[in-house]
N, CA, C and O atoms as a MOPAC input file, in Angstrom:
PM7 MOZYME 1SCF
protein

 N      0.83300 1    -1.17000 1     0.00000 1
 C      0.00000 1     0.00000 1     0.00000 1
 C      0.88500 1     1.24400 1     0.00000 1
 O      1.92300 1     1.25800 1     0.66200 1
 N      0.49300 1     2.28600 1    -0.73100 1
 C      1.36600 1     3.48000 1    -0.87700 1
 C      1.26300 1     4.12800 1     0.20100 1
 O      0.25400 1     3.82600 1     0.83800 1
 N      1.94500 1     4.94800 1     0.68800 1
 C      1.94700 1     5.84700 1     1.45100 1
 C      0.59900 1     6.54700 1     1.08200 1
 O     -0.34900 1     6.47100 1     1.86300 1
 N      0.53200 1     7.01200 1     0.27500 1
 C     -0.25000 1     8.71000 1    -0.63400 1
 C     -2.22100 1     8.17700 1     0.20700 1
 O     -3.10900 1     8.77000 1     0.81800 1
 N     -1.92700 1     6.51300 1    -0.40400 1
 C     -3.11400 1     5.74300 1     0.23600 1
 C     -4.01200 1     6.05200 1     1.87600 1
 O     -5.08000 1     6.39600 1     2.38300 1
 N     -2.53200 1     5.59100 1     2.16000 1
 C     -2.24300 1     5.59200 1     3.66300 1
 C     -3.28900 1     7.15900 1     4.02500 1
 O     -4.48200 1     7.20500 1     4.32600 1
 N     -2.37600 1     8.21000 1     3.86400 1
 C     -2.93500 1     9.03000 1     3.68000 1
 C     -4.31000 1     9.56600 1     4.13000 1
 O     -4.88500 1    10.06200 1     5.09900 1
 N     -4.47800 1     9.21400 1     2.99000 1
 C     -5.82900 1     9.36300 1     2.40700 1
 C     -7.30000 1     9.08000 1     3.24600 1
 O     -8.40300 1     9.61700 1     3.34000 1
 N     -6.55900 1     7.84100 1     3.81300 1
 C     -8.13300 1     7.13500 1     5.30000 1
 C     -7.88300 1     8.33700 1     6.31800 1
 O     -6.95800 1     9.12400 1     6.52300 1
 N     -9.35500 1     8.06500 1     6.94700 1
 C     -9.31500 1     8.77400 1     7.85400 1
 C     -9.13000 1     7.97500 1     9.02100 1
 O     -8.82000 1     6.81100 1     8.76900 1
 N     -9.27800 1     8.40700 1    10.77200 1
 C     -8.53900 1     7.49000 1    11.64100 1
 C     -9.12700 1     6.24400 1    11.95600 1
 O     -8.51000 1     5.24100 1    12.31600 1
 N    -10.58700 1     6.37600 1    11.77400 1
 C    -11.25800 1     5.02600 1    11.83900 1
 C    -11.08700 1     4.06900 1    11.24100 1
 O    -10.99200 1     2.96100 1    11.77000 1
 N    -10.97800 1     4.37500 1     9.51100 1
 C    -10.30800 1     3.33700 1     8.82800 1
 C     -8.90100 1     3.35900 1     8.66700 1
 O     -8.68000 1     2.39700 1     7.93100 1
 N     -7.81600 1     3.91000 1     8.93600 1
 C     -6.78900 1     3.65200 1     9.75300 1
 C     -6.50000 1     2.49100 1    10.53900 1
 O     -5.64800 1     1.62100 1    10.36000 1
 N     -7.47900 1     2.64900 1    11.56900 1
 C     -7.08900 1     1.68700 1    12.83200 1
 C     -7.64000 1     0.56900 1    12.45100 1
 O     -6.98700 1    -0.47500 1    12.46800 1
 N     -9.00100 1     0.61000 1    12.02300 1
 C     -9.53600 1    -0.74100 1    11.15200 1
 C     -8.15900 1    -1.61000 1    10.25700 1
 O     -7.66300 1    -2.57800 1    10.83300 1
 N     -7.72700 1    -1.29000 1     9.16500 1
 C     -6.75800 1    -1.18900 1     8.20300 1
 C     -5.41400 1    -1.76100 1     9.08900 1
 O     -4.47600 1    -2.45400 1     8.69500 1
 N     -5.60500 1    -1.37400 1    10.02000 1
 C     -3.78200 1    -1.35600 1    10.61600 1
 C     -4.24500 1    -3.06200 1    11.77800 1
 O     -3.56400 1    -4.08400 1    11.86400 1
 N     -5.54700 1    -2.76500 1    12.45700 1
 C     -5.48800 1    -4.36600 1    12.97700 1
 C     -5.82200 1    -5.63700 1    11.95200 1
 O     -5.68800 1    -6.81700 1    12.27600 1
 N     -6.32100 1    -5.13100 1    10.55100 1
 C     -6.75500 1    -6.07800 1     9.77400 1
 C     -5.06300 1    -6.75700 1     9.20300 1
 O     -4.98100 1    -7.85500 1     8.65200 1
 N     -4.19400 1    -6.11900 1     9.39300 1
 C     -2.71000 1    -6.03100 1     8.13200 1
 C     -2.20100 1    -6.90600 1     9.88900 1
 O     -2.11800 1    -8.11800 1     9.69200 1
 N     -2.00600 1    -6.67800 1    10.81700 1
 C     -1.48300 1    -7.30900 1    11.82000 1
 C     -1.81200 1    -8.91800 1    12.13900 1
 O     -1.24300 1    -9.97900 1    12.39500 1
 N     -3.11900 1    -8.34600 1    11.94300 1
 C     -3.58900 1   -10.03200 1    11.91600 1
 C     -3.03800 1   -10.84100 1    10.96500 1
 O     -2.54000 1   -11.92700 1    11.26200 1
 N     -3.09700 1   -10.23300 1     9.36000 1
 C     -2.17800 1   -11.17900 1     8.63800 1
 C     -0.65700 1   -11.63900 1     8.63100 1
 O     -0.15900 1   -12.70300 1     8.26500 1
 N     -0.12800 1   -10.57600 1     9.11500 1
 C      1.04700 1   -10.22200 1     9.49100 1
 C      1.18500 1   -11.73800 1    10.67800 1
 O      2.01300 1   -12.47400 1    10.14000 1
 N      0.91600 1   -12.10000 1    11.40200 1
 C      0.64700 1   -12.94300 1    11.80500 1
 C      0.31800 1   -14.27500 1    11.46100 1
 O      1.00700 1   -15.19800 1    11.89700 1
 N     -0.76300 1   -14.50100 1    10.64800 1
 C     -0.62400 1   -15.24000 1    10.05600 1
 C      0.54800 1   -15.69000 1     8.84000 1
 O      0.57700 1   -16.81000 1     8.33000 1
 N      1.29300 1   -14.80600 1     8.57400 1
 C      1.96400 1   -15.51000 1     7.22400 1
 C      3.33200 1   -15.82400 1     8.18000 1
 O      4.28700 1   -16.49900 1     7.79500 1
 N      3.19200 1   -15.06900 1     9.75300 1
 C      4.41100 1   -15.33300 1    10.03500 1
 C      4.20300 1   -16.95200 1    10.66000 1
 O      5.10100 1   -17.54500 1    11.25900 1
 N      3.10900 1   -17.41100 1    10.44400 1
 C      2.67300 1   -18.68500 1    11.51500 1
 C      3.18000 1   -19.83400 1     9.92600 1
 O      3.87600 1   -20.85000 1     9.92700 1
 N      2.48700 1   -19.12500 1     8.74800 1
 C      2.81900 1   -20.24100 1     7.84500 1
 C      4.54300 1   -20.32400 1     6.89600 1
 O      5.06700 1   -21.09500 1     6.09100 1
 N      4.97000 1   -18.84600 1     7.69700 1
 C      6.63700 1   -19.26600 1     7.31800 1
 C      7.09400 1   -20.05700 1     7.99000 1
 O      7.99900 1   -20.67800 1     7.43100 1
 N      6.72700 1   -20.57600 1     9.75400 1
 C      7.23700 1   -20.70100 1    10.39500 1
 C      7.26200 1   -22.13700 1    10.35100 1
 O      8.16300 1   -22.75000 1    10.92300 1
 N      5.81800 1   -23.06400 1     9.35500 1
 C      5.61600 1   -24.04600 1     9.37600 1
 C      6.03800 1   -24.44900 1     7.47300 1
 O      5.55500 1   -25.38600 1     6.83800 1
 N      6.99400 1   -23.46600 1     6.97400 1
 C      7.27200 1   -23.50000 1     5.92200 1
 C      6.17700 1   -23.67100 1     4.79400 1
 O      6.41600 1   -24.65400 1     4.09300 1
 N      5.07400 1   -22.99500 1     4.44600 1
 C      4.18400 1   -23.11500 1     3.72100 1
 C      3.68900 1   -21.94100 1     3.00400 1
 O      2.68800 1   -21.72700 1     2.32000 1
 N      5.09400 1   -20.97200 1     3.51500 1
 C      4.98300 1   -19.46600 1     2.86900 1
 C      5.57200 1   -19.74400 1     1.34400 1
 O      6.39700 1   -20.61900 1     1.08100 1
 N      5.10000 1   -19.00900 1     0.58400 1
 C      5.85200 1   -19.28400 1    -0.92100 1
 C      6.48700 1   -18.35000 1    -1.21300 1
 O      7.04200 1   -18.46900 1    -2.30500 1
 N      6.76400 1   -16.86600 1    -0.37800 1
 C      7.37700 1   -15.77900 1    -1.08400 1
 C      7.73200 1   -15.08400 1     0.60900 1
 O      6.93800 1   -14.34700 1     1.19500 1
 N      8.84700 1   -15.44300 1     1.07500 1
 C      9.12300 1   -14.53500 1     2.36900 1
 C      9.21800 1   -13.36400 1     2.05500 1
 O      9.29300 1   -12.68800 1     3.08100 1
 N      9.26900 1   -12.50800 1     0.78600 1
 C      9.04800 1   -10.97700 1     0.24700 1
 C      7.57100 1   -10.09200 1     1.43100 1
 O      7.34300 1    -8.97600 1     1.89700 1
 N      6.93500 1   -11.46800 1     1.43200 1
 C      5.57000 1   -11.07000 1     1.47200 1
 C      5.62800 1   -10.43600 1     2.75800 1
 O      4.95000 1    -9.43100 1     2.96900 1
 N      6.51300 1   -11.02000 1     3.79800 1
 C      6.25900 1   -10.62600 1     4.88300 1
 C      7.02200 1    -9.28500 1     5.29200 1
 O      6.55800 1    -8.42900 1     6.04500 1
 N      8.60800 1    -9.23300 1     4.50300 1
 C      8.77800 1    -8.07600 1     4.59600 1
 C      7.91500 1    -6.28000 1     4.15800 1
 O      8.08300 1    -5.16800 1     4.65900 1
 N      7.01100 1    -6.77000 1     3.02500 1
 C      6.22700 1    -6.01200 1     2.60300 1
 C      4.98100 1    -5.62200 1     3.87200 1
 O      4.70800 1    -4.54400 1     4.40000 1
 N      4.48900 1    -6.79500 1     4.03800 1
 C      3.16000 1    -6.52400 1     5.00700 1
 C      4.24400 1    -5.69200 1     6.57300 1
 O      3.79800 1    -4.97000 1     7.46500 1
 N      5.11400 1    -5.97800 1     6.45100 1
 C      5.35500 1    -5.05800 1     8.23300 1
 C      5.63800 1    -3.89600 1     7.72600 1
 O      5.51400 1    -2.89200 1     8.42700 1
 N      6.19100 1    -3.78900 1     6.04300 1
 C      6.16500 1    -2.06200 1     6.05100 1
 C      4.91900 1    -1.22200 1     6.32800 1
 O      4.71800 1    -0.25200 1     7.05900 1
 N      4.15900 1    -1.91900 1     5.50100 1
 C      2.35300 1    -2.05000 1     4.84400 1
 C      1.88400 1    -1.19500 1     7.00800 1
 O      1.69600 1     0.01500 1     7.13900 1
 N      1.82400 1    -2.08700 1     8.13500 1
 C      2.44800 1    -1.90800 1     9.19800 1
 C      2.55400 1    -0.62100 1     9.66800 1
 O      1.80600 1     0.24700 1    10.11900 1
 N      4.04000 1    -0.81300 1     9.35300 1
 C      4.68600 1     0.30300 1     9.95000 1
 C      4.29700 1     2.18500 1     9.60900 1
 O      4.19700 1     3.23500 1    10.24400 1
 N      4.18500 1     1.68000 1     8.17300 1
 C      2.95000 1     2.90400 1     7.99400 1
 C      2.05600 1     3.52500 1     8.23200 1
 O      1.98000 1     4.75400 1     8.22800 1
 N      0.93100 1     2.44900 1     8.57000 1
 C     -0.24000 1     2.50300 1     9.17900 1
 C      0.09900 1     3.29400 1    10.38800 1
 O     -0.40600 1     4.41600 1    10.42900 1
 N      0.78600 1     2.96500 1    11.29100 1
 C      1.23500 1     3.30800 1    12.88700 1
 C      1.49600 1     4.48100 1    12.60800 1
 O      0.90300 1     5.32400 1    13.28100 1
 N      2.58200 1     5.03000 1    11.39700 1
 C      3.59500 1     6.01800 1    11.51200 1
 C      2.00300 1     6.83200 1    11.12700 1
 O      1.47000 1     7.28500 1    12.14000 1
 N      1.52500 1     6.96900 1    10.33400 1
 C      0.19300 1     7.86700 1    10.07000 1
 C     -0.73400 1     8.30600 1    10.78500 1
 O     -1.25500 1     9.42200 1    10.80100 1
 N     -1.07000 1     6.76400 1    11.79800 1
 C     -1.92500 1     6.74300 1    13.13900 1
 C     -1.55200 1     8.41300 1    13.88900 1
 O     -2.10400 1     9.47000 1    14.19600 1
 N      0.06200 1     7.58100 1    13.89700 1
 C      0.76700 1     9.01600 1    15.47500 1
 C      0.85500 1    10.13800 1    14.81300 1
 O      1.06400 1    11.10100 1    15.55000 1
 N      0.75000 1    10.44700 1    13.37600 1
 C      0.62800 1    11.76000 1    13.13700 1
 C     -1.04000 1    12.59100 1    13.11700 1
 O     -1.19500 1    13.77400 1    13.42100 1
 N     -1.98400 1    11.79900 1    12.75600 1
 C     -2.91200 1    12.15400 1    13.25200 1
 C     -3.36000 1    12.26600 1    14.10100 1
 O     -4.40600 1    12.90800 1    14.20500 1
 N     -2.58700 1    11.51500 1    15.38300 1
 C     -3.11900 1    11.57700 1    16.81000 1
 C     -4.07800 1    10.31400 1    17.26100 1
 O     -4.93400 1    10.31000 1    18.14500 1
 N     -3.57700 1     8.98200 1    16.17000 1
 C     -4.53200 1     7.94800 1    16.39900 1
 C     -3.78200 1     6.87900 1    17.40800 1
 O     -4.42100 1     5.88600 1    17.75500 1
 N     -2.63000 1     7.04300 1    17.81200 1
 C     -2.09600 1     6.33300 1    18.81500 1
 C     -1.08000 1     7.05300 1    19.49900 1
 O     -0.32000 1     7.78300 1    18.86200 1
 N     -0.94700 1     6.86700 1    21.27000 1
 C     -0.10100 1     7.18900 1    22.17000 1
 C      0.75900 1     6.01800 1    22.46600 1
 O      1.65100 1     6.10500 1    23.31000 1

């Protein structure tokens, strides 16, 4: 997801958006772990995907 995206939500769907990407984030780390991931890319992508979300959250004032 782009930044510009990111953006773009407001904080509700933000925070929606940011526990929906964690949860997967989770999951793909459960099926690397049992080797059934096909692209470990994926996971580096989804924690940026992540880390964004958060970094956007605290600039709007959606997390302390």
């Amino acid at each position: 997801m782009k930044i510009r995206e990111v953006r773009d939500l407001n904080l509700d769907e933000l925070v929606e958006k940011e526990k929906k990407l964690v949860e997967e984030y989770f999951k793909l780390q459960f099926r690397h772990a049992t080797g059934q991931l096909d692209s470990p890319a994926s996971l580096r992508n989804l924690r940026r995907d992540v880390a964004r979300m958060k970094t956007v959250l605290r600039h709007k004032g959606g997390l302390k």
